[in-house]
C-alpha positions in Angstrom: 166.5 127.3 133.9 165.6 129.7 131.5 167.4 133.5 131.9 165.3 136.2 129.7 167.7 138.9 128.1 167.9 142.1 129.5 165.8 144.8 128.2 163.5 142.5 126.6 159.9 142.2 127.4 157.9 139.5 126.6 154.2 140.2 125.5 151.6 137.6 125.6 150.0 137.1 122.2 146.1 138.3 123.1 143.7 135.5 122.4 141.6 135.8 119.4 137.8 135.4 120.1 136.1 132.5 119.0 133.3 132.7 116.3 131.0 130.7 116.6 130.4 127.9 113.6 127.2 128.8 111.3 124.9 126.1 110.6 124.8 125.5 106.5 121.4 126.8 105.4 119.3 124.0 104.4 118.0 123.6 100.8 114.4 122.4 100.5 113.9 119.1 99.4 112.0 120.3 96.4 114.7 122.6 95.6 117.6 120.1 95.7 119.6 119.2 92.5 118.2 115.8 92.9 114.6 116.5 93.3 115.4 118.9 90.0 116.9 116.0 88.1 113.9 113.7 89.1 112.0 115.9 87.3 113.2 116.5 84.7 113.3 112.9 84.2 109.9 111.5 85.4 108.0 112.7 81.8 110.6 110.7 80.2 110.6 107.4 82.9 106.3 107.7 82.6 106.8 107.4 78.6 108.9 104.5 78.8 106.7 102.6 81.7 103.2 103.2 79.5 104.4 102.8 76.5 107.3 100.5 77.3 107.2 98.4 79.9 103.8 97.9 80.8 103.2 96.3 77.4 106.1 94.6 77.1 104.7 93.0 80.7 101.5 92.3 78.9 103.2 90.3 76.1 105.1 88.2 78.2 101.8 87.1 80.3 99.9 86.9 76.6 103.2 84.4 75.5 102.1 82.1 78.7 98.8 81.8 78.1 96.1 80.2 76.0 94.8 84.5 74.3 92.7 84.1 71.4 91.9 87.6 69.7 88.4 87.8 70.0 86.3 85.6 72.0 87.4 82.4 73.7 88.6 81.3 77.4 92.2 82.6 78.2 94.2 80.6 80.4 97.7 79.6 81.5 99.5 77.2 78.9 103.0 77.9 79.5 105.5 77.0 77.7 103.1 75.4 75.2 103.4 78.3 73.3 107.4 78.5 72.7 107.6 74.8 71.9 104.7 74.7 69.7 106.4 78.3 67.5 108.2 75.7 65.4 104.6 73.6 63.9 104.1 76.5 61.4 105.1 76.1 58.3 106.9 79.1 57.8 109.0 79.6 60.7 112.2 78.2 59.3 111.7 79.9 55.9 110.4 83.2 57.3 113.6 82.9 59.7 116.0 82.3 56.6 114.6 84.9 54.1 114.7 87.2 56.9 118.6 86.7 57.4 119.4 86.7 53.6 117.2 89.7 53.5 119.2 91.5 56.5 122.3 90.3 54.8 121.9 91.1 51.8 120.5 94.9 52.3 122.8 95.6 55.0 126.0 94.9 52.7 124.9 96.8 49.3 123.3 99.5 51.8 126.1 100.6 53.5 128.7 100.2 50.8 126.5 102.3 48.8 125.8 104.9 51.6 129.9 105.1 52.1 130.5 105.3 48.4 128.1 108.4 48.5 129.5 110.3 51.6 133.0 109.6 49.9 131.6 111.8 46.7 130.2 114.2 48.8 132.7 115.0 51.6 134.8 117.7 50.2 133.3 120.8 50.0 133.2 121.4 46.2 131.0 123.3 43.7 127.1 121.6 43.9 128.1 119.4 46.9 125.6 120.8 49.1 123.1 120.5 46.2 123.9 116.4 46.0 123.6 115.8 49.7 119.8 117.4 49.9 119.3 114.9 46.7 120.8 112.3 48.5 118.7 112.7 51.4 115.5 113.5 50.1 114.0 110.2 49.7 115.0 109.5 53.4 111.9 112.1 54.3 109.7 109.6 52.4 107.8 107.7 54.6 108.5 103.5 54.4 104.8 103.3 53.4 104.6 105.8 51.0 107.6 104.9 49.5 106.2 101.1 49.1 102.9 102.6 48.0 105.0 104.3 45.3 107.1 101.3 43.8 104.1 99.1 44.0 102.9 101.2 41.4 105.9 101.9 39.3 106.3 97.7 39.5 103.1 97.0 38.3 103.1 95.2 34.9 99.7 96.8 33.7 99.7 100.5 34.9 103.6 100.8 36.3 105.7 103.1 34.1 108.9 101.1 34.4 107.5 97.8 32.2 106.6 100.5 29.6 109.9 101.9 29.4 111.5 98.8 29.0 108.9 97.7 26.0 109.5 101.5 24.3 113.4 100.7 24.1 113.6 97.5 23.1 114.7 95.4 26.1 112.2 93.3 26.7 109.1 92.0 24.6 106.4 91.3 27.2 105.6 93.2 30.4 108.1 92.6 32.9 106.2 91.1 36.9 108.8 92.5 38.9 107.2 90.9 42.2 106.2 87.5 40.2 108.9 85.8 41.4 110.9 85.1 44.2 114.0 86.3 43.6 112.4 89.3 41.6 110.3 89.9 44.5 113.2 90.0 47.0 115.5 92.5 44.4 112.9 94.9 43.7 112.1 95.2 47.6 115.9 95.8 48.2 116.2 98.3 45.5 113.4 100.4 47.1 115.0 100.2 50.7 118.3 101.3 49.5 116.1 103.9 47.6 115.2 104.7 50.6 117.8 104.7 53.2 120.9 105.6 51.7 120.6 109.2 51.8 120.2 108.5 56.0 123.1 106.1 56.0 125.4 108.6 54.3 124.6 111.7 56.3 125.4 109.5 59.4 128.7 108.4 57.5 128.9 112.1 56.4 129.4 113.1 60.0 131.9 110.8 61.2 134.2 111.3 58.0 133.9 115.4 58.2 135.3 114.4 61.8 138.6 113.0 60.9 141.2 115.7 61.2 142.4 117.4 57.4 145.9 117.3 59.2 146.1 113.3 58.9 145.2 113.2 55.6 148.2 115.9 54.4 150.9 113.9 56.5 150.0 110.8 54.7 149.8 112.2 51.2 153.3 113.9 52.2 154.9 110.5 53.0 153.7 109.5 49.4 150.7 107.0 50.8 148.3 106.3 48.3 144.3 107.1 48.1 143.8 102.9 48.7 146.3 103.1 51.5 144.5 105.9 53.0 141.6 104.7 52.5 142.3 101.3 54.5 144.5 102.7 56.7 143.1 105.9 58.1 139.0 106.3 56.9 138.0 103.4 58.1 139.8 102.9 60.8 138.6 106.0 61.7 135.3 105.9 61.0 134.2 102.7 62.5 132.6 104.4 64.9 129.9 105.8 62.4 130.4 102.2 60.7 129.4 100.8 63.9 126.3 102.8 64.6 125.2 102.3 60.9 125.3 98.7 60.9 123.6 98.2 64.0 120.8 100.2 63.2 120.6 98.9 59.5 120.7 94.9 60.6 118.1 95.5 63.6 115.6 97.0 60.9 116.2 94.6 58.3 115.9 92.0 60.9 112.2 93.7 61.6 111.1 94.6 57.8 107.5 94.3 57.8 106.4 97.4 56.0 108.3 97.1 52.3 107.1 93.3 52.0 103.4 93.4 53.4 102.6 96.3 50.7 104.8 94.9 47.4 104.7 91.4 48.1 102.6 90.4 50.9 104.8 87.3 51.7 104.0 86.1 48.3 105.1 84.7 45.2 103.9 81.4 47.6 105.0 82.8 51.1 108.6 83.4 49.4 109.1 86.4 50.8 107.5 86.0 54.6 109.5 87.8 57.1 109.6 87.0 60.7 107.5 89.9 62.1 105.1 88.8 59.1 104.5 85.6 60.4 104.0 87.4 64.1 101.1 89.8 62.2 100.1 86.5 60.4 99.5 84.5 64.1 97.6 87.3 65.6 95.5 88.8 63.2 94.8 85.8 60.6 94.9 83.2 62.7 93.6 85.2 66.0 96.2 83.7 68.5 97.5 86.4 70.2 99.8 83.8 72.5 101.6 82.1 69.7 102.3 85.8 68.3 103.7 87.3 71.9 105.9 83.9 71.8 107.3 84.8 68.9 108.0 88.7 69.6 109.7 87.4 72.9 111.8 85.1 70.6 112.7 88.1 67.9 113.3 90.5 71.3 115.8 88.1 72.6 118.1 87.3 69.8 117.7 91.2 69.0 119.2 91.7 72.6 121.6 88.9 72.1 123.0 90.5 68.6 123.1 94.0 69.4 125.3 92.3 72.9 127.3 90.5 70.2 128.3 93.8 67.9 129.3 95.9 71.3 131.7 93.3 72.2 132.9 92.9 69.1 133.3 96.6 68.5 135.0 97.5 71.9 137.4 94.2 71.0 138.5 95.8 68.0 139.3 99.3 69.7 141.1 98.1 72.3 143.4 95.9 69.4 
């Protein structure tokens, strides 16, 4: 039993009134973030599916199928045309100049893009003036530029056999495509020509982005520019390292341009590439199958590669 104390009142608390719950107002469908996002996205997703996926659907049925360029019946022959890619002649060399092309070009490319962004990082008197050199003959088109070395290599007309004669070096005009190994230097000396100005401004970036603050602390605990180098550019920078290599071996590995106008496969099919042999298939030999087989084939072990170097390069930053 409960006794109230004297003199005290108790009040009931007065109950609030209840408000009733507004509905949300609901946003049109067409105004919705994701009807805006589809939008913004559908030119992009209608590029890729013309342009993209509906040919790369087209291939695949041309690869299983009997397609000759011009006239002719066109029928199902799958896989007739991935077991019989091996019967040319020039698969397993086109295959093998095309590695020891990508090899070779990737290795003197980026060592001499690197070597560049090194002279050209710190912000010293001209520096601006050497990276616009640098880059310039990256705004050359790969034609143009091949267009431009056939002529300085010709032997007759070119200015660089004269120049040779004039001081002394050589007695006879110099064929710098006339052989093989000629053939394949002179083409890698007008790619790096080429794409060492891009390479470095890519290496450019990711250098600028290592922190000035790294650099002092190691030079104050007496480290020296190699150990530097080894120990804190690269390691650093192997992001950039990473994007440069994968974009330099999957366009060697796909050189068609430099070789069809300097060399066009020749001293004797020496310097055939893989998408070569693809242009040779379909347009000299008019079988559009045999060609798609072989674009399927390059597609693949591009996929598989460029699988490869991710793994490989998250590996390494999670060691």
């Amino acid at each position: 039993m409960q006794v109230k104390a004297p003199g005290r009142a108790t009040h009931a608390s007065p109950a609030r009134p209840e408000h009733p719950v507004r509905p949300r107002p609901t946003t049109p469908l067409w105004r919705s973030r994701t009807a805006q996002g589809l939008a913004y996205a559908a030119p992009t997703a209608v590029f890729v599916a013309v342009f993209f996926l509906l040919p790369l659907l087209l291939v695949g049925q041309m690869s299983l199928s009997d397609w000759p360029l011009l006239a002719g019946d066109r029928g199902g022959n799958a896989p007739e045309n991935y077991t019989d890619v091996t019967d040319s002649p020039l698969f397993w060399p086109a295959i093998r100049f095309t590695l020891l092309y990508t090899v070779l070009v990737t290795v003197v490319l980026l060592g001499l893009a690197l070597l560049l962004a090194l002279l050209v990082q710190e912000s010293r008197p001209a520096a601006g003036f050497f990276r616009t050199v640098y880059f310039l003959p990256g705004a050359v088109g790969l034609a143009s530029a091949s267009l431009l070395f056939w002529g300085l290599y010709s032997p007759t007309t070119g200015p660089l056999s004269r120049i040779l004669e004039s001081l002394g070096l050589v007695d006879d005009p110099v064929s710098f495509l006339g052989s093989p190994t000629s053939a394949l230097l002179s083409t890698v000396f007008l790619v790096v020509w080429k794409f060492a100005g891009f390479y470095m401004l890519i290496l450019l970036v990711g250098l600028q982005r290592i922190p000035h603050e790294v650099y002092e602390a190691a030079r104050t605990d007496g480290a020296s520019r190699g150990q530097i180098f080894r120990s804190i550019t690269l390691p650093l920078l192997r992001p950039s390292l990473a994007l440069s290599l994968l974009l330099c071996v999957t366009g060697s590995l796909l050189a068609f341009d430099q070789f069809f106008i300097l060399t066009k496969g020749g001293p004797d099919n020496s310097t055939v590439t893989i998408v070569q042999l693809i242009y040779r298939e379909a347009f000299q030999r008019l079988d559009l199958g045999t060609a798609a087989a072989l674009s399927i084939i390059v597609l693949g072990a591009l996929l598989l590669l460029n699988v490869l170097q991710f793994r490989g390069l998250r590996r390494a930053d999670e060691s």
